[in-house]
C-alpha positions in Angstrom: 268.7 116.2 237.2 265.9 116.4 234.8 264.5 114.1 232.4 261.7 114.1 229.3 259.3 112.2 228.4 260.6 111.7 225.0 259.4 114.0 222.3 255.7 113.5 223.5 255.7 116.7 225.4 255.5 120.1 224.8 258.7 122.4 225.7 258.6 126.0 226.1 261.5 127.8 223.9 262.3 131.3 224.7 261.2 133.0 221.2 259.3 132.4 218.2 262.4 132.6 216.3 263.8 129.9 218.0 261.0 127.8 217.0 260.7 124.0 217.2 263.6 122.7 219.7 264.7 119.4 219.4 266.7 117.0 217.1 267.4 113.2 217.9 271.0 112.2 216.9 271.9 108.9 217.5 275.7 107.6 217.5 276.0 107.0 213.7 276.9 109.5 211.3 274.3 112.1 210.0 273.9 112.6 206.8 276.5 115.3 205.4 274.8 118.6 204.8 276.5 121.8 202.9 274.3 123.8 205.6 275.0 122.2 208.6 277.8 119.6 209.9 277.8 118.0 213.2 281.3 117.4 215.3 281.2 113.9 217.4 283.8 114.8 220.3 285.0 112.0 223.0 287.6 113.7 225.3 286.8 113.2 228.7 282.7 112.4 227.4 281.1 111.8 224.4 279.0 114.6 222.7 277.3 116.0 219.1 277.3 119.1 218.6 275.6 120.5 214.9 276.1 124.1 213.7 273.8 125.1 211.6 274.6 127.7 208.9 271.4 128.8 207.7 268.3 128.9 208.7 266.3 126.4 206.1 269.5 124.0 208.1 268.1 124.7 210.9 264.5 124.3 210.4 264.8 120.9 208.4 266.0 119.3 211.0 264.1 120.9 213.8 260.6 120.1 211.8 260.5 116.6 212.9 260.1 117.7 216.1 256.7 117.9 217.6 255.6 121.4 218.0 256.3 123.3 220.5 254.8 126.0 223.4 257.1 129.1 222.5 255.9 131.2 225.5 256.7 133.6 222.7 253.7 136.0 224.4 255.6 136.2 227.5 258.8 137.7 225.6 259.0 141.4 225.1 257.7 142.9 222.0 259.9 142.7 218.8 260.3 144.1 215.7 258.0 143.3 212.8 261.2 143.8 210.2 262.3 139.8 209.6 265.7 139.0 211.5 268.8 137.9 209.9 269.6 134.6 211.1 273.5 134.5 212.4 273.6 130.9 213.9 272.1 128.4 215.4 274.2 125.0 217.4 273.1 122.2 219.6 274.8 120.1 221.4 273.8 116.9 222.8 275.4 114.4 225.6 274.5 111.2 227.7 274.3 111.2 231.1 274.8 108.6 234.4 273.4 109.2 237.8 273.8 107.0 240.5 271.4 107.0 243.1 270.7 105.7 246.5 267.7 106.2 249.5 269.2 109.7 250.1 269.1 110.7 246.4 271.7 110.9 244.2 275.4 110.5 244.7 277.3 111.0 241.5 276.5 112.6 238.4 279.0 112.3 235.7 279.0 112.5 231.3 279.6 109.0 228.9 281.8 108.1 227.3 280.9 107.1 223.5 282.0 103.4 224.7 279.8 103.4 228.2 276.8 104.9 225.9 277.0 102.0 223.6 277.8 99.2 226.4 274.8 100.5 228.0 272.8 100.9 224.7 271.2 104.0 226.2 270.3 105.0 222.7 269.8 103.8 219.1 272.4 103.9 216.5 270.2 105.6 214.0 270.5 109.3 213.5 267.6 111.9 213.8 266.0 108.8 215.7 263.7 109.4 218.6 265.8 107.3 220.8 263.5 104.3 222.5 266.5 102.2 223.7 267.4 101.5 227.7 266.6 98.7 229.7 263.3 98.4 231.3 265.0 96.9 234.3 267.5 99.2 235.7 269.6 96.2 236.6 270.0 95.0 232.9 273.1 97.5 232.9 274.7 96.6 236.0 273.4 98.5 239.2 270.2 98.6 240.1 271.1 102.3 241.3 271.5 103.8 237.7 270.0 106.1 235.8 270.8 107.4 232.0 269.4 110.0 230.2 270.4 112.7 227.6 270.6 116.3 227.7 270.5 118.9 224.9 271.5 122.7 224.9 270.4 125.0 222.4 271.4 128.6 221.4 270.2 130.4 218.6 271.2 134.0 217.2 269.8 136.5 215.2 270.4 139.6 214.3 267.6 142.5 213.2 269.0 146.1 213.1 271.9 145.7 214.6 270.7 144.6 218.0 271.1 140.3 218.4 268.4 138.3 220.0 270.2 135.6 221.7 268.5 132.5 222.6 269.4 129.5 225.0 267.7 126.3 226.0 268.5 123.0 227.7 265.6 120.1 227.2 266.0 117.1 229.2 265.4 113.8 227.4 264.4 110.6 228.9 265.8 107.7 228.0 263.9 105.4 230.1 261.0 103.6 231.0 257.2 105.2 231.0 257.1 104.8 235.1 260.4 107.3 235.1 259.0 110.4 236.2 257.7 108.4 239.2 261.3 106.7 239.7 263.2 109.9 238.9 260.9 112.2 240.7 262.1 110.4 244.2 265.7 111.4 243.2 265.5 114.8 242.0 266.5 117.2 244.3 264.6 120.0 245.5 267.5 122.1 247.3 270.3 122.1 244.5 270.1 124.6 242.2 270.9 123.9 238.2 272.2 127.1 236.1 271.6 128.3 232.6 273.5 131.8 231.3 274.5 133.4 227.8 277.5 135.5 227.9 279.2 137.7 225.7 281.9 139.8 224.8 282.9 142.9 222.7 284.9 144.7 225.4 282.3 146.2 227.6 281.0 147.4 224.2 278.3 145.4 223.9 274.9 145.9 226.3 271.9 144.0 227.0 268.4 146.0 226.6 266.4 143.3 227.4 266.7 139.6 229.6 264.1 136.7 230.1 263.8 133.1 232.0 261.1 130.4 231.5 261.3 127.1 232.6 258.2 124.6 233.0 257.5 121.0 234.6 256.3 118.3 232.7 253.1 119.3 233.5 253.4 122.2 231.4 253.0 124.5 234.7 255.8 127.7 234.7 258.8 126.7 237.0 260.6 129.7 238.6 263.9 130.8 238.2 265.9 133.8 239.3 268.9 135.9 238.4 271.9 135.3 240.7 274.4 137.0 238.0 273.4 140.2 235.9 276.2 142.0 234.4 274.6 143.9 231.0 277.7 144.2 229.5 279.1 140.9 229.4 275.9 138.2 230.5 273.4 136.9 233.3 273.7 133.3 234.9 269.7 132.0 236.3 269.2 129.8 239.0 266.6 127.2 239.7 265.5 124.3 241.2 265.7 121.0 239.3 262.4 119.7 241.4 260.1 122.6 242.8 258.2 120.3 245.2 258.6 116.9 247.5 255.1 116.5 246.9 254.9 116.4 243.4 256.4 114.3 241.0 255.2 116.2 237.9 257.5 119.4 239.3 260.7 117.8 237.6 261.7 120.8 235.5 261.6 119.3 231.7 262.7 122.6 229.7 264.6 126.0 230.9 264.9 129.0 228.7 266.9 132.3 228.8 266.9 135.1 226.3 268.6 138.4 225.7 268.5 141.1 223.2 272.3 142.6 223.0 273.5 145.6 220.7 276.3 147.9 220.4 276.4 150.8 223.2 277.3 154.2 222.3 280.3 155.0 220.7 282.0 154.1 217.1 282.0 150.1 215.3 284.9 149.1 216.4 285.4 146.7 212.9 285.6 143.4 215.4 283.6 140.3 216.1 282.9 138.9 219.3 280.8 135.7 220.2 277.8 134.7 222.4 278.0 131.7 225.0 275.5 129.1 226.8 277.1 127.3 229.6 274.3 124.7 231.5 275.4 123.9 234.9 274.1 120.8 237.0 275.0 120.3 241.0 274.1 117.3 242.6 274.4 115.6 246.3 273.9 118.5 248.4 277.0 120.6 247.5 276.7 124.9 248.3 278.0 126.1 245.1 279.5 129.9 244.1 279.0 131.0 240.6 281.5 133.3 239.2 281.1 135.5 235.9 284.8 135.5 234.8 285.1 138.5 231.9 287.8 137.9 229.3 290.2 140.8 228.3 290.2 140.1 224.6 287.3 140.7 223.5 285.5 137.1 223.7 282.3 136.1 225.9 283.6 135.4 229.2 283.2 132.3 231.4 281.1 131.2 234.1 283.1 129.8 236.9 281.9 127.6 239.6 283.3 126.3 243.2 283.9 124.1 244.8 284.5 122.1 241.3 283.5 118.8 243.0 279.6 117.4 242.4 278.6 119.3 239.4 280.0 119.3 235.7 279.0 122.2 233.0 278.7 122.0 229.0 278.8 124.8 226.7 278.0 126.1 223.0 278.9 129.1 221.3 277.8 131.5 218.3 280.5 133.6 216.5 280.4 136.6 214.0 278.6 139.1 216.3 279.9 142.7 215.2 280.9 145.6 217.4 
C-alpha cells in the first residue's frame, strides 16, 4: 500500500474542478455545517465520510490544503461555460499492515477503538495529523505499519454532460524515514484498482476517460484499463510500487476521470448515481475484477475474487438525470 508524506507534497487531482484535494479529520466531531455534514461509521472499520452540498462547502474546507498539481493540461479540453456543481464526498479510513522479510502479510481497516489505542491520529478535527509512534514497537509489533487513506469523487454537471472525478491520496502517518521503511514493503507485482461506475439503464455513455497517478517524486506512474464498459464504468490497474530499485516509486496519488451524458433517445424523468470503489491486494494473491451491472437503474459494482487478501471502500454521488 501507499503512503504520503503528510500534506507537504504535491498530489495530482484529475481536473481543475476538482481543485485542492485533501481534508484532515481527526476522530472528534467537526464542526456542524448547513453545507456539508460528515457521517462517522464503525461497522466492521471505522471511517468519515463528508458530503458536501455546495461548492463554497467544498472549497472551505479543501483551502487549507496545500495546493495542488491538477495535471489539469493533461485532461481533455472543456467547456468554457462554468459547471454546475452536483456533489462532492470524501471519505477517510485508517489502516494496519503487518509486515515481515517477504513483505507484507495482512492488510486489514480499524476499528475507531484500535485507531485510538494505537493513537495513529490526533483527536482534533481538520488537523494535519502528526501522531504515531516513532518506534514501531511503541504499539506492539515491531512488524506494523498504520496509515490513512482518503477517496475522493467530485461531480459536476455543464450542459447536460457530468464530469465525474475520483481520487485516492495516501497519507502517512508515520515517521520522516517511512518512505525508506515502507518502500521495502510495497509491492511491485500486486495491482491496486480505482473505477467510477454508473447507472441509468444503459442510458447513460461515457465520451471521454482519463488515469494519472504519480510517485512521491512527482514523476507520472502508469496505469491501465482492465475494465471499459462506456455505458456503465471503467476499473484501472496499477502497481502500488513501479520499481525494486526505487523507493521514491511508491505511488502517492491516483486519479480517474470521466465525462458521462445521456445517449440518444428521450429523458427518461429518473436519477441515477455515480460510484468510486478503491481496491487494495496485498501478499501475492492473482485477483479477477468483475464489473457487476445493476438492473435498476443504479451504478453497478465492482466485484473481486478470490475475496481473501484485499478489502475495497466506496463513495457515491446521487441526483444524476437521465
Amino acid at each position: 500500500m501507499k503512503r504520503t508524506q503528510s500534506f507537504k507534497r504535491n498530489c495530482s487531482i484529475g481536473i481543475a474542478t476538482l481543485l485542492t484535494g485533501a481534508i484532515a479529520f481527526g476522530l472528534a466531531d467537526a464542526a456542524p455545517r448547513k453545507d456539508a455534514y460528515t457521517v462517522y461509521a464503525d461497522d466492521g472499520y471505522y471511517s468519515e465520510t463528508t458530503y458536501f452540498l455546495t461548492e463554497e462547502s467544498y472549497q472551505s474546507v479543501t483551502a487549507q490544503a496545500p495546493q495542488q498539481n491538477t495535471g489539469a493540461q493533461k485532461l481533455s479540453a472543456k467547456t468554457e461555460q462554468p459547471s454546475n456543481f452536483v456533489m462532492a464526498v470524501e471519505k477517510k479510513v485508517w489502516v494496519e499492515e503487518t509486515v515481515s522479510a517477504h513483505g507484507v502479510v495482512d492488510s486489514r481497516l480499524l476499528k475507531k477503538a484500535e485507531i485510538e489505542e494505537n493513537q495513529v491520529i490526533e483527536n482534533e478535527a481538520y488537523a494535519v495529523p502528526t501522531a504515531v509512534t516513532a518506534n514501531p514497537s511503541e504499539v506492539g509489533r515491531d512488524d506494523e505499519t498504520h496509515y490513512s487513506l482518503r477517496i475522493y469523487l467530485y461531480v459536476a454537471e455543464v450542459n447536460g454532460v457530468y464530469t465525474a472525478t475520483g481520487m485516492a491520496w495516501w497519507e502517512q502517518t508515520s515517521p520522516s524515514d517511512a518512505i525508506d521503511t515502507y518502500g521495502k514493503h510495497a509491492e511491485t507485482s500486486r495491482n491496486d484498482y480505482l473505477s467510477l461506475t454508473w447507472g441509468g439503464l444503459s442510458t447513460m455513455i461515457a465520451t471521454s476517460h482519463y488515469f494519472y497517478a504519480h510517485d512521491f517524486s512527482d514523476n507520472e506512474i502508469s496505469g491501465s484499463r482492465c475494465i471499459s464498459n462506456s455505458y456503465a464504468g471503467y476499473v484501472w490497474q496499477f502497481l502500488e510500487k513501479q520499481y525494486d530499485h526505487f523507493l521514491s516509486s511508491i505511488v502517492e496519488c491516483a486519479t480517474c476521470v470521466v465525462d458521462i451524458t445521456k445517449g440518444s433517445g428521450p429523458q427518461l424523468g429518473l436519477t441515477t448515481n455515480i460510484a468510486l470503489t478503491y481496491i487494495h491486494t496485498y501478499n501475492n494473491v492473482n485477483t479477477t475484477i468483475g464489473l457487476e451491472i445493476n438492473s435498476d437503474g443504479f451504478a453497478g459494482s465492482i466485484s473481486a475474487s478470490p475475496s481473501a487478501n484485499l478489502w475495497q471502500i466506496q463513495v457515491d454521488v446521487g441526483n444524476i438525470n437521465y
